[in-house]
N, C-alpha and C positions, 0 to 999 in steps of 0.2 A: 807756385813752384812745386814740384811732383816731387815725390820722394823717391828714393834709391829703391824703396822696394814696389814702387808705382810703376818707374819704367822697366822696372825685371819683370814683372808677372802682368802687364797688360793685356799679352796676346789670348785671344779667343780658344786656341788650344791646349790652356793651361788644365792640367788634369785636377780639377779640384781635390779629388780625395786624399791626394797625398799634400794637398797644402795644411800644415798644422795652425791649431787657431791661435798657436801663440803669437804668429804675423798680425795680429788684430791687438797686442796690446802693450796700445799707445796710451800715453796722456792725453786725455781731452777724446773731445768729437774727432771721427773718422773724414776724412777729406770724403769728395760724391764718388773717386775715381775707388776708393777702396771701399766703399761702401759698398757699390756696385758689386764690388768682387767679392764681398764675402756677403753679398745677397743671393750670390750665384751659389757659392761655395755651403751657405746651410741648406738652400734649396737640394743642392748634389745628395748633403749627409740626411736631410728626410727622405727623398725618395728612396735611397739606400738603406732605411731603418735603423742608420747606426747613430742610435740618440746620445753614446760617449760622448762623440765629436759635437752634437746639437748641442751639449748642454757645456762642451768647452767653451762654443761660438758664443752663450746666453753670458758667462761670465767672463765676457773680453767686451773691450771699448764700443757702444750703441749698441750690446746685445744683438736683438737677432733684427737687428734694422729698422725693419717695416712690420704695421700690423698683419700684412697679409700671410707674412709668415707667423708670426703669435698667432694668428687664431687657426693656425696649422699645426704649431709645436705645444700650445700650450694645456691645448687637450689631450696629448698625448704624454706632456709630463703630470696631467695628471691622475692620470689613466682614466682617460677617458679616450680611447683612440676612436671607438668606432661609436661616435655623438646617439646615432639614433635608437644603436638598441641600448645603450646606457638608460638613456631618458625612461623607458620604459612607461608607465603609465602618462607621463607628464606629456607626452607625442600624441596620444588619443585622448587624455582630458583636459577639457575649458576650464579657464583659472576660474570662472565664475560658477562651476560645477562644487569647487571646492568650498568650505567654511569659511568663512572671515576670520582672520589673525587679527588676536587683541590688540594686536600693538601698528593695526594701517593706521591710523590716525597721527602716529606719531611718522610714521615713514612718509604721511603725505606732505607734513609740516617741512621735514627734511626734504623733499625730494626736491619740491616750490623751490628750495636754497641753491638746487645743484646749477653747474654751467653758468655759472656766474663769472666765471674766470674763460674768457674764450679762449686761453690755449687750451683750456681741457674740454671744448669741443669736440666733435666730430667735424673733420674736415669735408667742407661741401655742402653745409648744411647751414638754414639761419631761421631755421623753423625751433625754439630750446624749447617752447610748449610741446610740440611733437616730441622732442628728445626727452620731457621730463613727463614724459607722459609712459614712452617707451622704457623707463628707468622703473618706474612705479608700478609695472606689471611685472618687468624683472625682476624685482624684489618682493612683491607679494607671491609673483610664482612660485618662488622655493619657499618662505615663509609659510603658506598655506598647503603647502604638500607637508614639511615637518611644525605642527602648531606648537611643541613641544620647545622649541626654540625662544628666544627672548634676544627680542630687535636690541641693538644698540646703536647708538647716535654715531656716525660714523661708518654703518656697514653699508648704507648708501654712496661712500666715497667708493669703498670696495664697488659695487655694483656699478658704479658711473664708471670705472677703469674698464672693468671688463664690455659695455657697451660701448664703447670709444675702439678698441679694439674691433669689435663685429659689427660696427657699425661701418660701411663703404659705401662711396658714390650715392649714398639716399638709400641702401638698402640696408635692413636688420635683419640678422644672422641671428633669430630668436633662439634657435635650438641650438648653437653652439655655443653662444651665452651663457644659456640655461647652464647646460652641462656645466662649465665654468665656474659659475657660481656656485652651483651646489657642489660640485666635488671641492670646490674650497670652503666652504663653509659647514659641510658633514666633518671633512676630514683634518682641519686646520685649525676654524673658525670658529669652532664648540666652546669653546673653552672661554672663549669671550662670552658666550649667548645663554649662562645660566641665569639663576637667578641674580646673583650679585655680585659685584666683582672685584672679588678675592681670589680667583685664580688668575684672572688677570696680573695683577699685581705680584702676584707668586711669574708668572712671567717677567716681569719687568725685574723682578730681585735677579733674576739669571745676568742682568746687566751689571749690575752691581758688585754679583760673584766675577764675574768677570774680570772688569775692573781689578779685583783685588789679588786676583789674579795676573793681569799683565800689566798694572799701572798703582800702587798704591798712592802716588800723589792724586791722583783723580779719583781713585776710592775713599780718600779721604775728606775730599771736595763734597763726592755724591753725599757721606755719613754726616757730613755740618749740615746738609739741605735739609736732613728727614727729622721728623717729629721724634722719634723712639731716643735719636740722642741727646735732642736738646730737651726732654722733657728728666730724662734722667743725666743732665749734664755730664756728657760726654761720656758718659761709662759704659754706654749700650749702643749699639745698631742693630736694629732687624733688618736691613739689608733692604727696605723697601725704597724705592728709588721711582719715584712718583713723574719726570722731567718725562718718557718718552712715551708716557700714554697715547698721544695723540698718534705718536708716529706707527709704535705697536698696534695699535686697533686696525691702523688703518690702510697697515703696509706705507704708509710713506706718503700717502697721497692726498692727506690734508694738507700736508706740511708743503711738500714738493709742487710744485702747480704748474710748473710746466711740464707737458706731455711728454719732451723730448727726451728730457731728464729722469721723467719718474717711470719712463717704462723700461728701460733698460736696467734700473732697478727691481721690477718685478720678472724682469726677464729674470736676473741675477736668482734672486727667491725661488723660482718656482724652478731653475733645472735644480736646486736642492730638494725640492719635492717638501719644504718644511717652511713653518712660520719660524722656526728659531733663526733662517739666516738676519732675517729683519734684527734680531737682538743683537749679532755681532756686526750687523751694519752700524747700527748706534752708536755701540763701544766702539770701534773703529774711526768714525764720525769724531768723537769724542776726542779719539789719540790726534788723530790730524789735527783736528783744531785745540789740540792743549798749550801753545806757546798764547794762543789769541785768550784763552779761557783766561790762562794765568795773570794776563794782561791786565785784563775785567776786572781781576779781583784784588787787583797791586798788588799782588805774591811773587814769591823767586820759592826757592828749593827749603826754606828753613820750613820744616815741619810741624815746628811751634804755631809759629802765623797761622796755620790751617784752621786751629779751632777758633782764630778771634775771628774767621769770615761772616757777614752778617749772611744767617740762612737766605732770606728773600733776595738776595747779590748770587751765592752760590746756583739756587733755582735756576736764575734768569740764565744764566752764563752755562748753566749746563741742558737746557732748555729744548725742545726743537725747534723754537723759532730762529734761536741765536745761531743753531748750528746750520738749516737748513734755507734759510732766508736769502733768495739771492745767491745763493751756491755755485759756482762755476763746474760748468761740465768737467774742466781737470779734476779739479776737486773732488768733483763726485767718481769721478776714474778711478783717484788716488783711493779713495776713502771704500769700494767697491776691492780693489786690490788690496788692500788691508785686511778687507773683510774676509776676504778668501781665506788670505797668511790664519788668520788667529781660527777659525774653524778646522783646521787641517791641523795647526799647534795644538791647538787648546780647547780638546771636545768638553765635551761638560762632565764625562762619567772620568774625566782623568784632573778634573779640580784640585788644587793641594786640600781645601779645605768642603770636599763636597761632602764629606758624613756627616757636617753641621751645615751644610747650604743643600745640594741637591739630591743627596738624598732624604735628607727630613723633607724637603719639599714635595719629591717627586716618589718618592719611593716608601718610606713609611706613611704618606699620606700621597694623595691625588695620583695614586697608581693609574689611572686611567685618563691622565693629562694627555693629550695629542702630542705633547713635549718628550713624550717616553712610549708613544704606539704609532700613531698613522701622521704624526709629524715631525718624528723624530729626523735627527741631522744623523745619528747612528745604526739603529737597526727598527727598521718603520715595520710595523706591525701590520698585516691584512686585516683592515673593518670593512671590510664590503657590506657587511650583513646591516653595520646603520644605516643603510639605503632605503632599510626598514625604518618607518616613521614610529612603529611600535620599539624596537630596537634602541631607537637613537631616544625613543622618552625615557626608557630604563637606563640604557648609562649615563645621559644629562642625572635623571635624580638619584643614580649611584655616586658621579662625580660634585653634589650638592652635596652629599654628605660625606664624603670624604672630605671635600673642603672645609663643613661646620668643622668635624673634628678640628680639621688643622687649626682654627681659628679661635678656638677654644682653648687650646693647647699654645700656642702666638700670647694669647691673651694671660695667659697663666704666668709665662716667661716675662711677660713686660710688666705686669704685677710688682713680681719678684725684684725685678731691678728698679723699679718707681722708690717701692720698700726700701732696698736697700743705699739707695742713693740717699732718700728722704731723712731716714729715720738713722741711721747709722751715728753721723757726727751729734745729734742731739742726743741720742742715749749714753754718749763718753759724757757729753759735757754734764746731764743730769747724775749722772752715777757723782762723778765729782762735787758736786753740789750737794748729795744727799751725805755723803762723809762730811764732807765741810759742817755739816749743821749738828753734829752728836758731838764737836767740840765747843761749840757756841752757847752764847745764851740765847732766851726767849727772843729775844729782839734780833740776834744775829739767824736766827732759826726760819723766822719770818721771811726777813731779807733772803737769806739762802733758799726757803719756799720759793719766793717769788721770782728770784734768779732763775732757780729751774723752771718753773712756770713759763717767764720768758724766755728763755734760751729754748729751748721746745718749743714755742708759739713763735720765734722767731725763727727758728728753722723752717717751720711749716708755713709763715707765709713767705716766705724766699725761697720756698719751692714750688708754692702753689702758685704764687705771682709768677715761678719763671714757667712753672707748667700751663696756666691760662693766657701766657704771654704767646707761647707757641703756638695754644693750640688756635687761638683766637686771630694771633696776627695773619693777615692778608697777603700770601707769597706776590710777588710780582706775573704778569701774565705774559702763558707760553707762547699769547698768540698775537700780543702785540708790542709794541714797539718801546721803550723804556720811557721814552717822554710820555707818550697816552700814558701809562700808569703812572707817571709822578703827576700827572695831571688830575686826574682821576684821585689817586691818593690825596691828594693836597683838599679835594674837595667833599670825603668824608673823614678825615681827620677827625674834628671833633668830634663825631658820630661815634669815630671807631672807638675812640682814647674815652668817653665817656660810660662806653659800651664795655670796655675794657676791666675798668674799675669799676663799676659798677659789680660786673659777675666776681670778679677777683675777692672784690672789698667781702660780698655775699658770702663765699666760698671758705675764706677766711674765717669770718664770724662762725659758721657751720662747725667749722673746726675747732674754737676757742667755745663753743656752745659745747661739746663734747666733753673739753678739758673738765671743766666746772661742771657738769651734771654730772662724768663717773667720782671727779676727785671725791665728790662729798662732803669740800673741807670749808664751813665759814669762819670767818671770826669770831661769831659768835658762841662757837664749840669751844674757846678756846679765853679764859680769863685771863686778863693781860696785869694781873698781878703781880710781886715779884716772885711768885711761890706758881706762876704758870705751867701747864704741862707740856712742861719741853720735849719731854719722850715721844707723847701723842704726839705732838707736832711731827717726829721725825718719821715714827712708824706708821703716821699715814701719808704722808709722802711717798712714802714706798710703796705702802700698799695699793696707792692711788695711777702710782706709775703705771708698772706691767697693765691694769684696764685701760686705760688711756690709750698707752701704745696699740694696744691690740685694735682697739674703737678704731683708731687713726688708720692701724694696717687693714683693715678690713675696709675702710671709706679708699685705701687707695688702689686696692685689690678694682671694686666696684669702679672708680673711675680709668682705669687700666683696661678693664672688658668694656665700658665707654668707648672709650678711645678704639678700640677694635673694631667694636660692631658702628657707632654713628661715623667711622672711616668708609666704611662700605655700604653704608646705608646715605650717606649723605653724596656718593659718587652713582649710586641706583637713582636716586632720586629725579630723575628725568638728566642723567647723563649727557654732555654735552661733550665733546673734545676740548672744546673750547672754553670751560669753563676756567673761571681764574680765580687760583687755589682752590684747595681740599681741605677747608678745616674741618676737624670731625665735629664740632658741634655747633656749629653753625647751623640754622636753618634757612640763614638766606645765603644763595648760591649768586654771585654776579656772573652773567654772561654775558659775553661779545661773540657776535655773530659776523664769521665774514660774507 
């Protein structure tokens, strides 16, 4: 059945230009009859240069339709209009002319994986060796022109969209690919491609801010998932928000698998000319589906309930498998027109609380993020000049070291709150303990020793056990289904639980080895006469304190810059999107491979 505004604007002599692309936004996929019409109608606004209207049509219902228009418009948002003098050397040299990139070996393993999923084919085609073969020179292409760059597991899905796109009727559109790919990955895509990845994650915290931002219930959700607050029981968030790695890296299209779906999506993306619209895509994603999240996690509105949520429940439920899995094209209309509302409300330089979020992120540190130059949502900066492979190695290892800072500075601050979580209620109840015993006798003095002794040693392993509980347990995974993981789980359980206490029980002792080598205090010091030295007893308790504490604040200082650096070190560690969970000290990573 045709819609009201199908039989008004049918006729052949409709003047496109004056059609507004707000007629395009509907819920759901576009019927063929208006499809048609606004394949006419972005065709009209390219020929006419006026890319306003192109990039209103890129964020209304099916984007800009068909590929033949993407690989028309999409070089042009971004800015690459004229493909062949862009390319510049890459048009007169053989990829085989250039060096080998350290990291083919690994793009080859990835590449063998790609087109597994035949909607994300090329249409026309049933040759995927020829396709994965076509994939594999696309990505070594730009790779080998910038060697300064560092592959990650996932830039292949990037690469397989844009070949899906140039790729028609059996032919490849190498050169306008190319262009493609490198102008999104000089000007986008750096920021992923350092050495490790901590500005990533300085990415994904922008979701978080967000979040707390337009939704505090669901900001409250993301802070139960992360390590920083349950390792300092609820007292801390560092805002790092771990669930949309997959979807960030990879623009949407590990997660997303159908074509139809996921490129109207990056239609969406790219008329912003910015990776950040993918961040309030997420958030967005998030708000729609918060009645369903809430569901997952038997919660209503009481605010309390939030922090009893089991982190590995929160994960799963804020996830991108959960949210993008089977996604209905309305939904993803709905969750696209979301997306728009909150980047138009809610840019990121007008945050309530960005002097502690984005600007410590972006602006005292990681001033050269693509987040605040050439992929900003606000005012994008001209980097032409990284076109230069020289160029682009000097700000990759300027933007390495603005990151150590930040990271070092991260590390400093979550110290501080380990500290203070940890050591706080043991130093009342010791201080108490030590008065207790200057009214007592030798035997009550002891007892009051030992009290404090334990009460201190119990503190610390009810911290340590809750801190090795976190960092060790196993979130549930982004990438498959809740039963596979209870499945999975059930089957190293004893491995894990043994594995568990084993390091804990370890950790523990380390600590209690501490207590007893600064105290200095044996029994033996100490005549159990009744004429015993009750004072010594008292004055080295004290004096035994303050060292201890320090020993202890300094061992959690060290495990705090742990925790920072085996976070980033153990997600470098051959990188996977798909891996399940991030413990930081973990050395073995479980993958699932789709």
């Amino acid at each position: 059945m045709s819609t009201s505004f199908e039989r008004g604007v049918s006729k052949e002599w409709v003047d496109f230009h004056q059609m507004a692309p707000s007629i395009y936004k509907e819920d759901g996929p576009l019927s063929e009859t208006v499809k048609n019409l606004k394949s006419k109608a972005v065709q009209e606004a390219v020929e006419a240069h006026n890319w306003n209207s192109v990039k209103e049509y890129c964020r209304t219902s099916d984007g800009l339709v068909s590929n033949g228009l993407r690989k028309k418009v999409w070089p042009a948002l971004l800015g690459a209009s004229d493909v062949s003098s862009h390319l510049q050397t890459l048009d007169h040299l053989n990829t085989n002319d250039l060096q080998e990139h350290k990291d083919e070996d690994q793009v080859l393993l990835d590449v063998k994986r790609s087109f597994t999923v035949t909607c994300m084919a090329p249409q026309g085609t049933e040759d995927l060796e020829e396709l994965r073969r076509r994939l594999f020179g696309l990505v070594v292409r730009v790779l080998r022109k910038y060697p300064s760059l560092n592959y990650y597991q996932g830039f292949h899905d990037i690469a397989s969209v844009v070949l899906l796109v140039c790729y028609e009727n059996g032919r490849f559109d190498e050169t306008t690919a190319t262009a493609i790919l490198e102008r999104l990955t000089v000007l986008h895509l750096r920021d992923f491609m350092l050495p490790n990845i901590d500005l990533t994650v300085n990415h994904l915290k922008v979701v978080a801010a967000l979040l707390e931002e337009t939704d505090p219930v669901l900001f409250q959700i993301a802070s139960v998932s992360s390590q920083s607050f349950q390792i300092t029981n609820g007292s801390y968030y560092d805002y790092k928000f771990i669930e949309p790695l997959s979807s960030i890296l990879t623009i949407f299209s590990h997660d997303i698998t159908d074509a139809a779906l996921l490129l109207p999506v990056w239609d969406f993306v790219l008329s912003y000319n910015s990776v950040a619209a993918s961040l309030y895509i997420y958030a967005a994603a998030l708000i729609q589906f918060k009645k369903d999240i809430m569901t997952k996690l038997d919660l209503d509105d009481d605010t309390n309930a939030m922090y009893l949520i089991d982190p590995a429940q929160a994960h799963a439920a804020l996830s991108a498998s959960n949210l993008f899995t089977d996604i209905s094209a309305e939904d993803l209309s709905r969750i696209l027109g979301r997306a728009r509302k909150l980047i138009e409300k809610h840019p990121m330089s007008a945050f309530a609380n960005k002097e502690k979020t984005i600007d410590s992120w972006f602006a005292r540190f990681n001033k050269d993020s693509v987040l605040v130059t050439s992929s900003s949502l606000e005012k994008q900066q001209n980097m032409e000049h990284l076109f230069d492979a020289d160029e682009l190695a000097k700000i990759l290892q300027l933007q390495h070291e603005q990151q150590q800072a930040e990271s070092k500075h991260a590390s400093d601050i979550l110290a501080d709150e380990i500290e203070q979580s940890a050591l706080t209620d043991s130093i009342a109840s010791t201080d108490d303990d030590i008065n207790s015993t200057r009214m007592n006798s030798l035997s009550s003095s002891l007892s009051s020793f030992s009290a404090a002794s334990n009460s201190l040693n119990n503190t610390l392993v009810n911290k340590s056990s809750m801190l090795f509980k976190k960092m060790f347990s196993h979130s549930s995974d982004s990438i498959n289904d809740e039963s596979s993981v209870a499945k999975r789980s059930k089957k190293r359980a004893l491995r894990s639980n043994i594995y568990k206490v084993s390091v804990s029980v370890g950790f523990v002792g380390f600590l209690i080895h501490c207590l007893l080598r600064h105290s200095e205090i044996t029994l033996r010091n100490y005549p159990l006469g009744p004429f015993g030295s009750f004072n010594s007893i008292s004055a080295s308790v004290e004096s035994f304190l303050p060292d201890t504490i320090a020993t202890v604040r300094h061992g959690f200082r060290e495990v705090a810059g742990g925790i920072t650096s085996k976070f980033g070190e153990a997600l470098n560690a051959g990188i996977d999107v798909t891996h399940i969970g991030i413990g930081t000290l973990r050395d073995s990573i479980y993958i699932v491979r789709r």
